[in-house]
C-alpha positions as CSV (number, residue, x, y, z in Angstrom):
1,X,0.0,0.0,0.0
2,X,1.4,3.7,-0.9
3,X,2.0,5.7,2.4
4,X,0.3,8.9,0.9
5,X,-2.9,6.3,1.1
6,X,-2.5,5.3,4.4
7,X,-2.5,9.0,5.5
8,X,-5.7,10.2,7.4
9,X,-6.3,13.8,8.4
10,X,-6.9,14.1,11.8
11,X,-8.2,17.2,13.2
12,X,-6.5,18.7,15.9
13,X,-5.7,21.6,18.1
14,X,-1.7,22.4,19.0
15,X,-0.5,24.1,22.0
16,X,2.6,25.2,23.3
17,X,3.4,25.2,27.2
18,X,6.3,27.4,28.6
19,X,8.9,25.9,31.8
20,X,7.6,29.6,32.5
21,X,3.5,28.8,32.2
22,X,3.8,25.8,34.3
23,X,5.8,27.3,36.8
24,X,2.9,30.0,37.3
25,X,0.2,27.3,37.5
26,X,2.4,25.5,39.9
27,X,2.5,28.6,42.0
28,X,-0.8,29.4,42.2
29,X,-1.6,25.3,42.8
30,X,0.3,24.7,45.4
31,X,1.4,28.1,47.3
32,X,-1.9,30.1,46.4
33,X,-1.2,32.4,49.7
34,X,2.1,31.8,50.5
35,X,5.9,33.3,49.2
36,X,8.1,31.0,47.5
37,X,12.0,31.7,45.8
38,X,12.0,30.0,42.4
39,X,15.7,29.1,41.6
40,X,15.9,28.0,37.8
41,X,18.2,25.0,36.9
42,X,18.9,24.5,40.3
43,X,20.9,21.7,40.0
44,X,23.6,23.7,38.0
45,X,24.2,25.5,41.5
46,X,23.8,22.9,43.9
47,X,27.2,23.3,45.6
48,X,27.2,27.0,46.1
49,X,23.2,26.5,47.7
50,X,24.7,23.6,50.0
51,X,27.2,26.1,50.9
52,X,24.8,29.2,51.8
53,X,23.3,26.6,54.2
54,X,20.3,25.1,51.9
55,X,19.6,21.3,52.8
56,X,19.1,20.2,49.1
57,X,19.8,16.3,48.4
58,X,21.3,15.5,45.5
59,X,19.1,12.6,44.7
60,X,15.6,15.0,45.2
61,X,17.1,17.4,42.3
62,X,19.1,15.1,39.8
63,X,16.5,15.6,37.1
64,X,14.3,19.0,38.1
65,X,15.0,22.1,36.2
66,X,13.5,23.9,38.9
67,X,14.0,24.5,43.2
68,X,11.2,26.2,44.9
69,X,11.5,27.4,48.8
70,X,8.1,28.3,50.5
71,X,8.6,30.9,52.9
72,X,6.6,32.2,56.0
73,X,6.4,35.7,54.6
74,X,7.3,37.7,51.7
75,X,10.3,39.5,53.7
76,X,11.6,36.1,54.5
77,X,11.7,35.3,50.5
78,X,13.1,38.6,49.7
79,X,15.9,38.0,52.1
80,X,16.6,34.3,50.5
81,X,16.4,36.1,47.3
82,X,18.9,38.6,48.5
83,X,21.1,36.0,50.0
84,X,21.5,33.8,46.7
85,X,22.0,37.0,45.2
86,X,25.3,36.7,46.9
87,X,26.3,34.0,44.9
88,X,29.2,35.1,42.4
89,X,27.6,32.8,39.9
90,X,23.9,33.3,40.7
91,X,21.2,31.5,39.2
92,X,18.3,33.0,37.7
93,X,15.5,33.8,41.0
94,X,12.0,34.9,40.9
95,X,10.5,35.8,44.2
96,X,6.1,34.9,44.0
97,X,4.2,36.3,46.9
98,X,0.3,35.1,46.9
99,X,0.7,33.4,43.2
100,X,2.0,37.1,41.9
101,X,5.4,37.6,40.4
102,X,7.0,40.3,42.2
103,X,10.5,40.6,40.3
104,X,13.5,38.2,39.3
105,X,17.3,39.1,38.8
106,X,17.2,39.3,35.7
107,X,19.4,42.7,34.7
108,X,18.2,45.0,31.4
């Protein structure tokens, strides 16, 4: 049989999803009221968290792109997000307070 006749048009709808998009929805999922430090590629900068004093096993972050830290109150996250900022080689941070993006370190 000839493969252009086994073809069959199939309708469909195609989306995209961003690391970004699901981070938000994760966000407001899981922390709806609460501040939270998103650390991107986390894993990249595992030794120099270990060394500010975060607790992060090795084996929870081998294949997640992302780290977040729920804190008890927005100041708390901004000083974590301060305190990374620290780092010579800093990852990319967002700081989330009640499912809102307040800022990241990102420089224009």
């Amino acid at each position: 049989m000839d493969k252009d006749k086994e073809k069959k048009i199939v309708k469909h709808n195609i989306y995209t999803v961003s690391l970004q998009d699901l981070v938000d929805i994760w966000i407001e999922s899981l922390h709806p009221d609460e501040s939270v430090v998103v650390i991107w590629d986390a894993k990249k900068y595992l030794e120099d968290l270990r060394e500010l004093g975060f607790l992060v096993e090795e084996d929870k972050i081998f294949d997640n792109k992302i780290l977040t830290i729920q804190t008890d109150s927005a100041l708390d996250a901004f000083y974590l997000y301060d305190y990374i900022c620290t780092l010579d080689n800093k990852p990319y941070m967002q700081v989330y307070v009640k499912s809102k993006l307040i800022t990241d370190n990102i420089v224009i």
